[in-house]
N, C-alpha and C positions, 0 to 999 in steps of 0.2 A: 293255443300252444305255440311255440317260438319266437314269438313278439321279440326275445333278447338271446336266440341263439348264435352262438360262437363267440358272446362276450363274455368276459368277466368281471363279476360283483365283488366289491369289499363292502361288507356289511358290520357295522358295530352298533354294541348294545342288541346283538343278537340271539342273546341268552332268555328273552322272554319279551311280551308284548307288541309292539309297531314293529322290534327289529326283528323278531322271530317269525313275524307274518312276510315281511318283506322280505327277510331269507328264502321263505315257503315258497312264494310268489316267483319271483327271480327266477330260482330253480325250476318250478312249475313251465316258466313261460323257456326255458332252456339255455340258462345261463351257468354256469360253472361260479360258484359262490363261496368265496372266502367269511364265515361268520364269527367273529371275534367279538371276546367279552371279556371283562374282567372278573366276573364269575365263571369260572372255566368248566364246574361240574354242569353249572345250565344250559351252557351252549351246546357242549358235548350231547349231551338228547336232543337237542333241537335239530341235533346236524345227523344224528342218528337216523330221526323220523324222517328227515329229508333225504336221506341214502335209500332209505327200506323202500322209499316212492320212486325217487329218481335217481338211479344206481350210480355213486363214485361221482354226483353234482358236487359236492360240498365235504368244506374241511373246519373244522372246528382249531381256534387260536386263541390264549388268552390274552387278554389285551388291555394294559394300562394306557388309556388314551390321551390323557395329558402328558404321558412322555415321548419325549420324541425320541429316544432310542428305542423305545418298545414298538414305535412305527417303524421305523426303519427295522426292525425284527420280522415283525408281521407281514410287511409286504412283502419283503426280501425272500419269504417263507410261501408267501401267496403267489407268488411268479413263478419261483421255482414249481410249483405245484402245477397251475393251470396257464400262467404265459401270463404275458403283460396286462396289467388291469383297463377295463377301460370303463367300469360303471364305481362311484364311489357313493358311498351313501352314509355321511356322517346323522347317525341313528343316536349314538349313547348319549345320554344327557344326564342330569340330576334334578330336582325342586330344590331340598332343601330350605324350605320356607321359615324363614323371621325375621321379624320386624325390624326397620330399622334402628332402632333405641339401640337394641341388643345385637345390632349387623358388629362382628368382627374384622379387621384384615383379613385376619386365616380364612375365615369363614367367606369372605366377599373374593380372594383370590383361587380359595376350591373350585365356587362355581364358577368361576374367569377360567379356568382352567381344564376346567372338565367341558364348560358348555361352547366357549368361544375360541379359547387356546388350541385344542384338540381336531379342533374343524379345522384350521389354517393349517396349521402342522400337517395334518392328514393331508389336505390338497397337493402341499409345499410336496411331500414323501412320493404321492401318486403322480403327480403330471410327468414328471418324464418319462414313464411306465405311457402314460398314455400318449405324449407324443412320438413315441417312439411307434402305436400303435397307427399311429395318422389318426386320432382324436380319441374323445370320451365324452361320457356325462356325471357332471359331480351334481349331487342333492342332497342340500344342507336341509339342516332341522333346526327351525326358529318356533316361533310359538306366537301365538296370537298375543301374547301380552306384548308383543314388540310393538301392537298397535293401541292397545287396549290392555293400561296397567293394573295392576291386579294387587291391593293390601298383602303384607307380609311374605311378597314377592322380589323385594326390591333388586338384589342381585342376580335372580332369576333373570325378571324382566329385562336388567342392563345387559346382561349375558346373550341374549336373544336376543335384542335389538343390535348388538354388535356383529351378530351372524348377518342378519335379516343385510346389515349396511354392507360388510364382508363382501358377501355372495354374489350381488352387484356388481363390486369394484373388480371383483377377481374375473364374471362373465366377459369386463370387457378386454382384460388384460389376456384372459386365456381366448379368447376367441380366434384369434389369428390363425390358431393352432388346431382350428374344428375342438377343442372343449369345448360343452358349453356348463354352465354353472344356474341352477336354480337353486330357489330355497322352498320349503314348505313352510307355511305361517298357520298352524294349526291349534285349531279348538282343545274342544273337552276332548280327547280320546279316553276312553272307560280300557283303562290298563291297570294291572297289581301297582305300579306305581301310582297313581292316581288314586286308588282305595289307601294307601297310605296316608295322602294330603287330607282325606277325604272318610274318617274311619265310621263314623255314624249313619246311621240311615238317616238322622234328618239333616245332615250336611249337607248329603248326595240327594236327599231330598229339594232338597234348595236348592243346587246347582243345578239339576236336572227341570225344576218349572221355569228357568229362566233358556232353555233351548227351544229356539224358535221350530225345530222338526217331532220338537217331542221326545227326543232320544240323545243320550251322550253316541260320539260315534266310537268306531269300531278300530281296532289295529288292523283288520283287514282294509277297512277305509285307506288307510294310508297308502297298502303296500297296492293297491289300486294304483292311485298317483304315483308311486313312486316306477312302478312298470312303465307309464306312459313316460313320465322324464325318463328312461332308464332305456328306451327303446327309440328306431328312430322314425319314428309319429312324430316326436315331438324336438326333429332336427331344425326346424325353426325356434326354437325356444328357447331363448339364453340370457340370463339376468331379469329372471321374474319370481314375484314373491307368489308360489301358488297359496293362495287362504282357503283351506278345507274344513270350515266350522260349524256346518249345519245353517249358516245364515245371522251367529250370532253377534259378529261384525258389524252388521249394517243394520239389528235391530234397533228402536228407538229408545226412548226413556218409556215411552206409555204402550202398555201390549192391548190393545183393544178388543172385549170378547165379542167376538162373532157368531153369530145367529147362522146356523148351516141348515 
């Protein structure tokens, strides 16, 4: 408990799974937590459950994150509430999965938008909230396909890879200023999103024999990491891509069975 007392969290995409845990967490460890979603009846419970635990932690906001006036709404809104931000946690993302054949504009600038646009934006809304705090820590959400691309992902993929590059450029630029800026480059997390990409038992079947732990992980998994960047443990750490995937990164082509 207090790992992240007397800061405050902007959390998006916190209407359910990764961002709902790391809402949970945040609060838990004693942060005062701004939870914003574009589903606004989701979050509102999320931010309930987290009242009834830790009283008047957290405020629920809905949140269109590809615009940048509905940032400028939201934080403007999360200041007045609990004071200058100084943990940001770009959570919200989308899949959105198809093929290149049938990849759209529309369709290719949605997830430009939601996945890569919305991170920059957010930073660009927040840092003078945090320098004005005498620092913060922003932690972006990339995805392991930034490393490791993935069929009927393609926009995804480039989406993420443009965080993953982002987040770096921005560590060095904010540094001056005690920001520091990581990313998460993260696996399978077993989220409602994810049952969506994924609607079969033998699909999730098949994803799930290719994880080297045996297990898709967890949205608690995340909000794990995201405490540690979010707190300062992790005041030396700035412009690094943390990969939380269970190992399936650096698996090879050949899984060799083993005699125990």
């Amino acid at each position: 408990m207090g790992r992240v007392s007397g800061k405050v969290a902007l959390v998006t995409g916190a209407g359910r799974g990764q961002g709902e845990a790391i809402a949970y967490l945040l609060a838990k460890e004693g942060a005062k937590v701004i939870a914003t979603d574009i589903n606004f009846d989701n979050v509102k419970k999320v931010v309930a459950k987290i009242n009834t635990e830790f009283k008047e932690s957290a405020i629920a906001l809905h949140h269109e994150v590809a615009s940048k006036d509905e940032w400028v709404k939201v934080v403007e809104e999360g200041v007045k509430k609990f004071g200058p931000i100084t943990i940001l946690v770009n959570n919200a993302g989308i899949l959105a999965p198809c093929t290149y054949d049938l990849l759209t504009y529309e369709h290719w600038q949605k997830v430009m938008d939601v996945n890569a646009w919305s991170q920059f934006v957010g930073i660009q809304t927040v840092v003078p909230y945090m320098k004005q705090a005498g620092g913060g820590s922003i932690i972006d959400s990339a995805s392991l396909s930034a490393i490791n691309a993935c069929g009927r992902f393609s926009a995804y993929t480039a989406s993420k890879g443009a965080v993953d590059a982002f987040s770096r450029a921005a560590a060095i630029e904010l540094a001056p200023f005690n920001i520091r800026v990581n990313c998460i480059v993260q696996g399978v997390i077993h989220t409602p999103m994810l049952d969506e990409v994924w609607p079969t038992k033998e699909s999730t079947a098949e994803a799930l024999a290719a994880q080297p732990l045996g297990r898709f992980g967890k949205a608690i998994d995340i909000g794990y990491l995201v405490v540690y960047l979010a707190s300062d443990e992790s005041c030396f750490t700035t412009g690094s891509s943390q990969v939380i995937d269970g190992g399936l990164s650096v698996q090879g082509g050949v899984r060799p069975v083993l005699e125990r």
